[in-house]
C-alpha positions in Angstrom: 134.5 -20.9 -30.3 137.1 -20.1 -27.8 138.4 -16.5 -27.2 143.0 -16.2 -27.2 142.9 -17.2 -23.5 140.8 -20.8 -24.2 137.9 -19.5 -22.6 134.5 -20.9 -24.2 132.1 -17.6 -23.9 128.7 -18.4 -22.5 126.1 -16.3 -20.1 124.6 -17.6 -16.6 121.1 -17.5 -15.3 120.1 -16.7 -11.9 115.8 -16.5 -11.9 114.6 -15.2 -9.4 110.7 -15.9 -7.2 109.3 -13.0 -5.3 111.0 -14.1 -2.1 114.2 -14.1 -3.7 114.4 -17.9 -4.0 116.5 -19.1 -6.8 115.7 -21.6 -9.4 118.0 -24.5 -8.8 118.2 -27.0 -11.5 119.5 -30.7 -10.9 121.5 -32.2 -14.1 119.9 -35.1 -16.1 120.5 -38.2 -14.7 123.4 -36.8 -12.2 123.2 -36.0 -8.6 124.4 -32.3 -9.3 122.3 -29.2 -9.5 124.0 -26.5 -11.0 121.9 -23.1 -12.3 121.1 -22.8 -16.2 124.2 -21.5 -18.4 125.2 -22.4 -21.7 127.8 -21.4 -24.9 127.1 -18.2 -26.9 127.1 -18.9 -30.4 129.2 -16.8 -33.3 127.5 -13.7 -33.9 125.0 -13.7 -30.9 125.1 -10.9 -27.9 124.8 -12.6 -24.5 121.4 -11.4 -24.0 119.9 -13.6 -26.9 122.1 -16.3 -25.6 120.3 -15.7 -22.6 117.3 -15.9 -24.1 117.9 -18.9 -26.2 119.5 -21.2 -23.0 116.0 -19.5 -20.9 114.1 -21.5 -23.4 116.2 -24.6 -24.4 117.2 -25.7 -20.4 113.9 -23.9 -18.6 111.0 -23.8 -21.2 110.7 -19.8 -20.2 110.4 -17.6 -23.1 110.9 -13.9 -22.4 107.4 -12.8 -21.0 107.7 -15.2 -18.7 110.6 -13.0 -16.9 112.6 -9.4 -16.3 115.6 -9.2 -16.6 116.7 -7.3 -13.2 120.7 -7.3 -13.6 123.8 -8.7 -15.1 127.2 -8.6 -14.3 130.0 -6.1 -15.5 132.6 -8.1 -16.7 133.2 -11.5 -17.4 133.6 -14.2 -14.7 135.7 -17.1 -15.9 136.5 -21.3 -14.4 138.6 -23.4 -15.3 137.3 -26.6 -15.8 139.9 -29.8 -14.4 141.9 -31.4 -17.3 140.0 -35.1 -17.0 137.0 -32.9 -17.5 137.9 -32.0 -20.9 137.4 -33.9 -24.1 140.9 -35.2 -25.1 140.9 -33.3 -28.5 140.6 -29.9 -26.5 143.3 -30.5 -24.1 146.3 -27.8 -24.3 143.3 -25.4 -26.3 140.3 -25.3 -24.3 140.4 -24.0 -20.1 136.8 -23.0 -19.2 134.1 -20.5 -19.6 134.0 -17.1 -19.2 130.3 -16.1 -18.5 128.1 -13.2 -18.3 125.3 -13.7 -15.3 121.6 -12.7 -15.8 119.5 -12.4 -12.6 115.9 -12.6 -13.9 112.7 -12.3 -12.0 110.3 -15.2 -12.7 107.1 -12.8 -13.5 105.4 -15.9 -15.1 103.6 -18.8 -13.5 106.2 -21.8 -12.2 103.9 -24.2 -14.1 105.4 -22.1 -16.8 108.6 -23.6 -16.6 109.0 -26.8 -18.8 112.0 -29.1 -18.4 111.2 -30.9 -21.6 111.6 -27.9 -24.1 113.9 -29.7 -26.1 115.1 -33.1 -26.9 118.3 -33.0 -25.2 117.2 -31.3 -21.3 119.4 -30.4 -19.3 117.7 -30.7 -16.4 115.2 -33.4 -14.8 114.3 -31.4 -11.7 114.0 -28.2 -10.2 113.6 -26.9 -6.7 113.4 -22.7 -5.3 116.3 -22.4 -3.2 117.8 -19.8 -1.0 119.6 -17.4 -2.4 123.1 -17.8 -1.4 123.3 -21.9 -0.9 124.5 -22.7 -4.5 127.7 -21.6 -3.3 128.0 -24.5 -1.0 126.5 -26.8 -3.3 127.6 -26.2 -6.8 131.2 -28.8 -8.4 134.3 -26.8 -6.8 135.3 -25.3 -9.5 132.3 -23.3 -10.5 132.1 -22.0 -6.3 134.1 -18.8 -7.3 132.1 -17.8 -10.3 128.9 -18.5 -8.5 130.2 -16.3 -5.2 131.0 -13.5 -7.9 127.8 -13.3 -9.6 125.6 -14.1 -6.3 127.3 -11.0 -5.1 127.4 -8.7 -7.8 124.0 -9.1 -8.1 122.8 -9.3 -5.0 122.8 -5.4 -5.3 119.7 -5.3 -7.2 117.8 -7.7 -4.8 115.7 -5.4 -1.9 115.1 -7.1 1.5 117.9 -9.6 1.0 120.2 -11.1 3.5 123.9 -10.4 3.2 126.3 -13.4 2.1 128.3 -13.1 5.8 125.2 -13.2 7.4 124.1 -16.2 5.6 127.8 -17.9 6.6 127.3 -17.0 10.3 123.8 -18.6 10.2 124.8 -21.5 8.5 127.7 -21.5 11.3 125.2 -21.4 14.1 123.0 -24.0 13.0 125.6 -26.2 11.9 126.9 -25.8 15.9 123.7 -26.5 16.9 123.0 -30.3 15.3 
């Protein structure tokens, strides 16, 4: 289902540890790590999208987190035309998504990569909060600055994104 503009609709998860880690999932049998997302289907709100990719890419069901904050509008990539299947070309541009920021109120031995029997994932790690922006494919880096910020607000005893660049800077320097 793609909206007039050729944007697939689909929601985002950020989850969240108590020391504002992130969960940062590495794609089956890739090298990239990318945090959980996926399509919304006809007829479903983003939240039980949400819900529904919590389950199917982390093996969380909904006790297992809060939801702390989403984002206002959608955020939309394009994804590069030799990423898109050849019969989509000229209809299909990207995703626009809705971001989640959960807080993992569960037990990490609660998350199950395996759910299903198409993962998406075969590893996870807790990262810091602002480094998927340097890490994540190039043209998901917007999106993820825009939701890493915009939810940022509802994150206490956080570091700001500049000063995680000028820290980065300095130790970068330093090697």
């Amino acid at each position: 289902m793609l909206d007039r503009e050729g944007y697939r609709p689909n929601v985002g998860i950020i989850i969240t540890n108590e020391r504002n880690e992130v969960f940062w999932g590495k794609r089956v049998r890739e090298h990239s790590w990318q945090f959980p997302q996926g399509g919304i289907k006809p007829g479903e709100s983003p939240e039980a999208a949400m819900y529904r990719e919590l389950m199917e890419e982390v093996g969380l069901l909904p006790h297992h987190v809060k939801i702390i904050g989403r984002t206002r509008d959608w955020l939309r990539y394009d994804v590069p035309t030799h990423w898109v299947k050849r019969e989509w070309r000229g209809s299909y541009k990207g995703q626009k998504q809705i971001w989640y920021l959960l807080r993992l109120v569960g037990r990490e031995s609660d998350v199950h990569l395996r759910a299903t029997h198409h993962p998406e994932f075969d590893a996870w790690r807790w990262h810091q909060y602002w480094a998927p922006i340097d890490e994540v494919i190039d043209f998901k880096r917007d999106v993820y600055i825009g939701a890493l910020q915009e939810l940022s607000r509802f994150l206490h005893e956080l570091q700001s994104w500049d000063y995680f660049l000028q820290h980065q800077e300095t130790e970068s320097s330093t090697k």
